[in-house]
C-alpha positions in Angstrom: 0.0 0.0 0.0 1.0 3.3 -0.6 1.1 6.3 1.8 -1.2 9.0 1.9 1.6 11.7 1.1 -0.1 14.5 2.3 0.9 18.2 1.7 -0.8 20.4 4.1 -1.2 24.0 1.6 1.8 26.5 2.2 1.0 29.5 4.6 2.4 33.0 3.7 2.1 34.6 6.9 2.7 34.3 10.8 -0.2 36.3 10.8 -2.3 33.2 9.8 -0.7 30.8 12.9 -1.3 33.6 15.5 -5.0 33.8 15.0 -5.4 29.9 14.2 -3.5 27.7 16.6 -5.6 24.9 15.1 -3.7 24.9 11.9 -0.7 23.6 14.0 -3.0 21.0 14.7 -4.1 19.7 12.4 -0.4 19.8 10.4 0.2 17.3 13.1 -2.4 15.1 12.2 -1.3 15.3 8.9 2.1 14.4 9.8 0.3 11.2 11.5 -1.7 10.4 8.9 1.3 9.9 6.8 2.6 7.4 9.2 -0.3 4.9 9.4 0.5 2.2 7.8 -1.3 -0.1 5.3 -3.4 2.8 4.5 -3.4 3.5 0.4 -4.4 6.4 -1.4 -6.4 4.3 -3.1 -8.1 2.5 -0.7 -12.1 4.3 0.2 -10.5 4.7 3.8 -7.1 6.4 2.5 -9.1 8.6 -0.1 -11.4 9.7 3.3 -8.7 10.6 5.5 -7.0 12.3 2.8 -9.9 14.6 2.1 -10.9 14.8 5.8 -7.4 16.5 6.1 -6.9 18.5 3.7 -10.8 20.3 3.8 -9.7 21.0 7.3 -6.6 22.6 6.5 -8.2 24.6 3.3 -11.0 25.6 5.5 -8.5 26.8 8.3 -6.2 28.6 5.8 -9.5 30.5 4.1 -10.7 31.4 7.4 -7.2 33.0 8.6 -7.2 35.0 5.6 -10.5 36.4 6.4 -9.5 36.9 9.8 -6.3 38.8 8.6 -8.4 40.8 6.1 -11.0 42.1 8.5 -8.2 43.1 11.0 -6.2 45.1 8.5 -9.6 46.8 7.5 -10.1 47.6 11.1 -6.5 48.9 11.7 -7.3 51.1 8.7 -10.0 52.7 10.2 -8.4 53.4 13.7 -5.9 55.2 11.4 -7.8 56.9 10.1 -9.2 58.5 13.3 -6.4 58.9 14.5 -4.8 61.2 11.9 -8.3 63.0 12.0 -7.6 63.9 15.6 -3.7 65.0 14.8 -5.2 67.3 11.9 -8.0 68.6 14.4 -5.1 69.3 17.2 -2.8 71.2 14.5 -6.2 73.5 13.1 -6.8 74.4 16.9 -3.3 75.5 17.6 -3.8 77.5 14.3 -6.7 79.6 14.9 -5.5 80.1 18.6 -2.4 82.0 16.8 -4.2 83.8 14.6 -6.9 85.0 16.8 -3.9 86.3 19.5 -2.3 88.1 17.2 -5.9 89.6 15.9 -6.6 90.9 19.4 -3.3 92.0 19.9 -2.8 93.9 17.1 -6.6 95.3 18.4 -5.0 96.3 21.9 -1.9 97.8 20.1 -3.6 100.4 18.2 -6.3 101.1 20.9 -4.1 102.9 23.4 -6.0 101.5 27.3 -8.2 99.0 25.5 -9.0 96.0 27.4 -9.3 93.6 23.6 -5.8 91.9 24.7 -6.9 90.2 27.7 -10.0 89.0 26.0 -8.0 86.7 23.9 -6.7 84.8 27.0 -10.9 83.4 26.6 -10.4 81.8 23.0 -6.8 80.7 24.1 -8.1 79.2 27.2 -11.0 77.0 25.5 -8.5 76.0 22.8 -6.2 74.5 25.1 -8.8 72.3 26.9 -10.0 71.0 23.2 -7.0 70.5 22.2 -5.6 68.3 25.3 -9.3 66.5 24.6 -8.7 65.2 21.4 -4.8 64.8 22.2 -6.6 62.5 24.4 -8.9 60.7 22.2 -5.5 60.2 20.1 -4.0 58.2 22.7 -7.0 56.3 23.7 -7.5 55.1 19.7 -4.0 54.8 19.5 -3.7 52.6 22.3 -7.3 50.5 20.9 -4.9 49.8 17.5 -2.1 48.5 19.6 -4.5 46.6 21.6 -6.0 45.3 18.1 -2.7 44.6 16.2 -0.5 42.8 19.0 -3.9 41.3 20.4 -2.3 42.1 23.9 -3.6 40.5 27.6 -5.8 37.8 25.5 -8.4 40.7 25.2 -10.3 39.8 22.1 -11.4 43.1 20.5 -14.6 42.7 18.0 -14.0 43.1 14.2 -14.4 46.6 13.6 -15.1 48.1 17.2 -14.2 51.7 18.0 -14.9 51.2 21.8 -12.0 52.6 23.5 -13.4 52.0 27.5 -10.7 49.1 27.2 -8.0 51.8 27.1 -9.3 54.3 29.7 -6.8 53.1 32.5 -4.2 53.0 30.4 -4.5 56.8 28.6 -4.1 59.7 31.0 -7.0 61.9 32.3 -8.4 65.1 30.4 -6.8 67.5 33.2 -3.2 65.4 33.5 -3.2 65.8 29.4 -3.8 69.7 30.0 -0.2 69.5 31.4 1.5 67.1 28.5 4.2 69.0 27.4 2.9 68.8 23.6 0.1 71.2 24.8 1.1 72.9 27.2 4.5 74.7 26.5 2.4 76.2 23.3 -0.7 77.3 24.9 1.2 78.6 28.3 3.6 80.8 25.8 0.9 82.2 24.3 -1.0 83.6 27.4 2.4 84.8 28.2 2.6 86.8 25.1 -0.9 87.8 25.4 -0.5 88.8 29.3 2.6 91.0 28.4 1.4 92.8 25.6 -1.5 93.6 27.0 -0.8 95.2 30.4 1.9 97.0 28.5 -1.2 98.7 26.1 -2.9 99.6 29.2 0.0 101.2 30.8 1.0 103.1 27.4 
């Protein structure tokens, strides 16, 4: 009799072994298989081990593919968020420079005008939005991790944006006032603002 001779089907990618520890396996029963002895190809109990096998194995490998696709779609949309909230942090520190220099330029010109210190408001509000979504940043940056490395055994759902998982892990709104990304910017400018406007009052 002839051995079975299986070939279990060639897998391109770690990726597919992480997320199916089954394929492992069931390349060990293949491996088995190939030892019985007195089983034939040809032989109606050969041919059904044979194709028991290897439907296993093509059904494992088709499913870790899907898996690998649906995570890499996910990743993609965390992303995607995330550079959102990097381009919404960058517009805020924008129009909290322009509007400064606005109201300064008001206060300069209008000798004991109070304009200046008004633009410590908009400054103010700008810096608590922006350590907000500086926030939300690190909370969906820390859900891709989470989602990528598959970290604790902590399963996370195709295609969740739930980021309670990372809330212990990501500072609080008021400690990410104080992140040095944030706050040497916004501090400078209230400086500047401060300055030049008890300097108008006094001119």
């Amino acid at each position: 009799m002839a051995r079975i001779g299986i070939k279990p089907p060639r897998f391109t990618s770690s990726y597919t072994i992480i997320y199916n520890p089954q394929i492992l396996r069931l390349k060990e029963s293949a491996t088995f298989y190939n030892r019985l002895s007195g089983v034939g190809k040809d032989t109606i109990r050969g041919f059904r081990i044979y194709r028991w096998v290897y439907n296993r194995l093509k059904q494992a490998e088709e499913q870790a593919w899907s898996i690998m696709v649906e995570t890499i779609e996910h990743l993609k949309l965390i992303q995607g968020v995330i550079n959102r909230m990097a381009q919404v942090s960058f517009i805020l520190k924008g129009w909290t420079v322009t509007i400064a220099i606005a109201g300064l330029g008001l206060a300069i010109n209008i000798p004991n005008s109070w304009l200046g210190l008004l633009v410590l408001f908009p400054a103010l509000v700008f810096w608590g939005l922006d350590a907000y979504y500086l926030r939300q940043e690190g909370l969906f940056r820390c859900l891709y991790n989470k989602v990528c490395l598959d970290q604790d055994g902590v399963k996370i759902p195709f295609f969740s944006m739930d980021t309670a998982i990372c809330e212990k892990e990501v500072g609080s709104w008021f400690k990410t006032l104080w992140r040095p990304t944030v706050l040497w910017f916004y501090l400078v400018v209230v400086i500047i603002v401060l300055l030049i406007s008890l300097l108008s009052l006094l001119i």
